[in-house]
C-alpha positions in Angstrom: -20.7 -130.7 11.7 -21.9 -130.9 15.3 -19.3 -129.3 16.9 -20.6 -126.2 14.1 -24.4 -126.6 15.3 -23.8 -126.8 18.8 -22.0 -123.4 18.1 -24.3 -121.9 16.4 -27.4 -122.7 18.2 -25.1 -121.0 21.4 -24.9 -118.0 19.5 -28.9 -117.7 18.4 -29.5 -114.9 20.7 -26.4 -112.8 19.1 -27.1 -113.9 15.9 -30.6 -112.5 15.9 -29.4 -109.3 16.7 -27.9 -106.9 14.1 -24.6 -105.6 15.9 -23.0 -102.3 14.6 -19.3 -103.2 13.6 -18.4 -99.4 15.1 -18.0 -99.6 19.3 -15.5 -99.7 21.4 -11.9 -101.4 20.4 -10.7 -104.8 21.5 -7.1 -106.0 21.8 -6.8 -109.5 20.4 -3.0 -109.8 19.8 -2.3 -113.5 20.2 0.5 -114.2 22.5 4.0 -115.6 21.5 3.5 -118.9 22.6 0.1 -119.5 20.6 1.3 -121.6 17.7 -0.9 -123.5 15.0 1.5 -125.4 13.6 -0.4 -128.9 14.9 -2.4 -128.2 11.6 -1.0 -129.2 8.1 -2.6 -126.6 6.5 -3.1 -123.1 7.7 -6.3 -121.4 7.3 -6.1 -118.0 7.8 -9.3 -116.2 7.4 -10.2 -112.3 7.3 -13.2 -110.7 8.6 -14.0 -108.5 5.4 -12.4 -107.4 2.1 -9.6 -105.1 3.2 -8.4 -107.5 5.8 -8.4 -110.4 2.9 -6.3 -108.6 0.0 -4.0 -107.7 3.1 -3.2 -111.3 4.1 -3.7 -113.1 0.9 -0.3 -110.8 0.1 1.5 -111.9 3.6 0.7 -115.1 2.4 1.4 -115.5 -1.1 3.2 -118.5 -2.5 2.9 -120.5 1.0 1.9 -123.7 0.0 0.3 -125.0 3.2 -1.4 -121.5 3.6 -5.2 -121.2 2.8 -6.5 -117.6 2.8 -10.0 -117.1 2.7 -12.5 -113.4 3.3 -15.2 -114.4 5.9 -17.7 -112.2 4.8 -18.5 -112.1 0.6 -16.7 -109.9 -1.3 -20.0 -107.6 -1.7 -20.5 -107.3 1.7 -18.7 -104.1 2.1 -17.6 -101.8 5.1 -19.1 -104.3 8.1 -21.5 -101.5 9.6 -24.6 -103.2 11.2 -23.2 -106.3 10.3 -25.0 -109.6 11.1 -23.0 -113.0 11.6 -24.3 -115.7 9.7 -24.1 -119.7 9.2 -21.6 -119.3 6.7 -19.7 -116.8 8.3 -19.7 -119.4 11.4 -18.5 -122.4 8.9 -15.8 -120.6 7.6 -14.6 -119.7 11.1 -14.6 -123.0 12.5 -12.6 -124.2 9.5 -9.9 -121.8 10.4 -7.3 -121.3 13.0 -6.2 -117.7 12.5 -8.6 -114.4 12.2 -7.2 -111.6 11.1 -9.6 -108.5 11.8 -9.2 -104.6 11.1 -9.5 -103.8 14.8 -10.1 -100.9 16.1 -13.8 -101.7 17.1 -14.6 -102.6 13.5 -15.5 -106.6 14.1 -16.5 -105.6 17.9 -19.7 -107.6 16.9 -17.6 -110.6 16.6 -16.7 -110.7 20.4 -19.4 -112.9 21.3 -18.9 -115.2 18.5 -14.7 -115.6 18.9 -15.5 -116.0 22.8 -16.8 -119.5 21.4 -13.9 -120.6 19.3 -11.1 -121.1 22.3 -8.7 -122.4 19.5 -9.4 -119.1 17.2 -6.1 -116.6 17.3 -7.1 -113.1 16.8 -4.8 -111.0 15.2 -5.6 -107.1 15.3 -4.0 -105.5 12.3 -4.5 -102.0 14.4 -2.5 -102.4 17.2 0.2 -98.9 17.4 -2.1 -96.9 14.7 -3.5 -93.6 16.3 -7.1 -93.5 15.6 -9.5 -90.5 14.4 -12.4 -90.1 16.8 -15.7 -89.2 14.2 -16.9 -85.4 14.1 -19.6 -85.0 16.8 -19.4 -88.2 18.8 -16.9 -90.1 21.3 -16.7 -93.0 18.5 -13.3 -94.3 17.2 -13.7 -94.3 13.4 -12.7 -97.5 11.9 -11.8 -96.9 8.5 -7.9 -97.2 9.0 -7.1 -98.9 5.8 -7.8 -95.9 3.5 -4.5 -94.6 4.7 -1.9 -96.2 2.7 0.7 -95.5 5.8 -1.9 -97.2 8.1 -2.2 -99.8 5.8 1.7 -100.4 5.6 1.4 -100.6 9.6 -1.6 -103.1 9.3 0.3 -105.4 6.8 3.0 -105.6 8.9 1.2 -105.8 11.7 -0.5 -108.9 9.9 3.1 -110.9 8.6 4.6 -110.0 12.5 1.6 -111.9 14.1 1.2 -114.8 11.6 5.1 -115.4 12.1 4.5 -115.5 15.4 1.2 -118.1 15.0 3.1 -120.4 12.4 6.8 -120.7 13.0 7.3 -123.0 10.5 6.7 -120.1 7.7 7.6 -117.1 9.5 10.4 -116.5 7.3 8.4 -116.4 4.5 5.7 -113.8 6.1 8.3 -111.7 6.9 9.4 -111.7 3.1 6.3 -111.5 1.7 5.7 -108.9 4.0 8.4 -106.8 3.2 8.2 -107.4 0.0 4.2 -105.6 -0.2 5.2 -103.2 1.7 8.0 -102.1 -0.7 5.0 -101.5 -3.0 2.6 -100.0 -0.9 5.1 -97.3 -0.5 5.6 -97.0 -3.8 2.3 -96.1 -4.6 2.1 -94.0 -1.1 5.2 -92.0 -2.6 3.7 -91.7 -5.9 0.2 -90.1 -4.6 2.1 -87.6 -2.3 4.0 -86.4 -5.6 0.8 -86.0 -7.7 -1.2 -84.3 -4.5 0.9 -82.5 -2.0 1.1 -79.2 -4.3 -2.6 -79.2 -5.1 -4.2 -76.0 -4.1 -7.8 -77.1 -4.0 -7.8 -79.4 -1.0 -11.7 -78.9 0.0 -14.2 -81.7 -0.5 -17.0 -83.5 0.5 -17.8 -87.5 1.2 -20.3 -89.6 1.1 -20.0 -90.8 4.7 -17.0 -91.5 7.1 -14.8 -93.9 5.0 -12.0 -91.6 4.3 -10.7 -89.2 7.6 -7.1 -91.1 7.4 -6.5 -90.4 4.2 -7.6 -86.9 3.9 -5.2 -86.4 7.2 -2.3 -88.5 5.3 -2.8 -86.3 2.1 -3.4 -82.7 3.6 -7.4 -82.6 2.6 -9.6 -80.7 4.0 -13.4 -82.5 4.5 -15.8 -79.5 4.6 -19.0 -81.8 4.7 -20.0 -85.8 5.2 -23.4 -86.6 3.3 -24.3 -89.8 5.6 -22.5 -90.4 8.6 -23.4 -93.6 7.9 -24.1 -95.2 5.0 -28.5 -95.8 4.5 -28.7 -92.9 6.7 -30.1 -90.2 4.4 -29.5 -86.9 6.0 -32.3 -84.8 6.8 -33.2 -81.6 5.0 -31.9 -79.4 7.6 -28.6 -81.2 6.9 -28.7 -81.1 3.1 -29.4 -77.7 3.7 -26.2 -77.0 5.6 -23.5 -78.9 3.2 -25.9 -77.4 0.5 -25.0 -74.1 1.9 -20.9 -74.6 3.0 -20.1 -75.9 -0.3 -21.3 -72.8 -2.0 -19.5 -70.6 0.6 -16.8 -72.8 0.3 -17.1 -73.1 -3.6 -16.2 -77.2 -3.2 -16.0 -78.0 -6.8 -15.8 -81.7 -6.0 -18.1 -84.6 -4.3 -17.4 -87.5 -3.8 -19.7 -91.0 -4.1 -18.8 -94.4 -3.1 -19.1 -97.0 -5.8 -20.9 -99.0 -3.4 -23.9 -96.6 -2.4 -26.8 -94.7 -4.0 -25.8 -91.3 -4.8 -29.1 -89.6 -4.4 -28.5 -87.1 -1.5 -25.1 -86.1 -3.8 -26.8 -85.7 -6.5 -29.0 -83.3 -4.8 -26.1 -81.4 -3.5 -24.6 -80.7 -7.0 -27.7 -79.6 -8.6 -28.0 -76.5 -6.1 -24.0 -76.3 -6.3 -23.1 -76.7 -9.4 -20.3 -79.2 -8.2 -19.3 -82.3 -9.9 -19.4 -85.7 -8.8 -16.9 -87.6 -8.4 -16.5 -91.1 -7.5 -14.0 -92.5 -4.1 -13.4 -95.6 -3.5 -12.9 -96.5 0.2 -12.0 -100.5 -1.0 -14.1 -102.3 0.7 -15.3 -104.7 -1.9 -13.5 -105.2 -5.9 -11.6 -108.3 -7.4 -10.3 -110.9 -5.3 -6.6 -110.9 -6.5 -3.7 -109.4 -4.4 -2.9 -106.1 -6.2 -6.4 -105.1 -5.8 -6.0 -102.3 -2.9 -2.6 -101.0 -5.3 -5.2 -100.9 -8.4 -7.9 -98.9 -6.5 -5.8 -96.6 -4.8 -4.5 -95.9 -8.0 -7.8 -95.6 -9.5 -8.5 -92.9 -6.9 -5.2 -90.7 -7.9 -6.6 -90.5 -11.2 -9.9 -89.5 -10.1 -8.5 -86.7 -7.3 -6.1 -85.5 -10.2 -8.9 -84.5 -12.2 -11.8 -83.4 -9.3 -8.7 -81.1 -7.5 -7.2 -80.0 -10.9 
């Protein structure tokens, strides 16, 4: 319990601070040699709910293998994220981190600068990113993509083979064994939406460039570039105005965000809402991401019908 406090009272003038989990990307691939295996079990933990579902399924069935999500379930996409005690207890109890990468935990640098004994394993490394409409920024949602998700998984079981020896066999199983489904489902979306002819829509906020690029869709207009940041009226005005030039029959809402300023939007459209989940919170269990991406077919079958 010292060893905690002393790290946390280090980290009072980060932890103070509310850091935006969308800066500028850090490689944290743990080299070959950095084992764990001087542990009897393995905690693995995962800085937010993609990242969790992702190893809880490279893990499954290990006995010796504790998964657990850093941040609450609720907690969401991690944008202005601020670390807390917990999140701080739950690191210190673990010896692995798997994060999304590609700047999303960059306010965790600070805090894994502290933990020496901490392997970091970035579930982003060879996925080309998306920089966001207007700005230099990398956008971090990488996971919405089900083929950048495949990469991340495997990315994931290659690393934690490489951590723990004594069960890399069974990573790389369970590993292959998700990502046989993951493509399954990829396979089964492309069939459903490649021939749709109605491929214009607009998002809440920035959650779902990948997968718009995987499946052909064409994003006419982003509500919030991020989410609490209502657009102004001048704004409104302008997706107001390029939907109905457009005539974008379908909006999409995240199920974890008001849905005011879209609300607005289809009253002086005449579009529907729709909702699109970018699954960053839902049940803990490890077909979750499957479920919700199958949850969202059905929901772009009938908006793009």
């Amino acid at each position: 319990m010292k060893n905690i406090v002393a790290k946390i009272a280090s980290l009072i003038l980060v932890s103070v601070v509310v850091f935006t989990g969308c800066t500028t990307q850090k490689n944290n691939a743990p080299s070959p040699d950095a084992g764990v295996n001087n542990k009897k079990t393995v905690t693995v933990a995962a800085s937010f709910y993609p990242m969790y579902i992702f190893a809880l399924n490279v893990a499954k069935d290990i006995p010796n293998v504790k998964v657990i999500d850093m941040t609450k379930p609720t907690a969401g996409c991690l944008h202005d994220y601020s670390i807390t005690t917990d999140n701080m207890k739950t690191l210190d109890a673990a010896q692995i981190f798997v994060t999304n990468g590609a700047g999303m935990e960059s306010f965790m640098d600070k805090v894994t600068e502290q933990m020496p004994n901490l392997k970091v394993i970035d579930s982003s490394k060879d996925i080309q990113l998306i920089k966001n409409k207007g700005d230099e920024v990398y956008n971090q949602h990488i996971w919405v993509s089900i083929s950048n998700a495949i990469t991340q998984v495997k990315n994931i079981g290659e690393q934690l083979a490489t951590l723990d020896p004594n069960n890399a066999q069974k990573y790389k199983a369970n590993t292959a064994a998700y990502v046989v489904k993951l493509e399954a489902q990829r396979d089964k979306m492309h069939k459903a939406l490649d021939n749709v002819k109605n491929r214009d829509i607009v998002t809440f906020h920035e959650a779902f460039p990948y997968f718009a690029k995987e499946f052909n869709l064409n994003i006419v207009g982003v509500i919030e570039r991020e989410p609490g940041s209502e657009p102004s009226a001048k704004d409104l005005q302008k997706t107001i105005e390029q939907v109905k030039k457009l005539k974008v029959k379908a909006l999409f809402a995240e199920p974890q965000y008001p849905v005011k300023a879209i609300e607005t939007i289809a009253r002086e459209t005449g579009s529907k809402v729709y909702s699109l989940d970018p699954i960053v919170t839902g049940p803990m269990n490890a077909d979750a991401y499957i479920n919700i991406m199958d949850s969202n077919l059905k929901i772009l079958e009938e908006a793009l019908k």
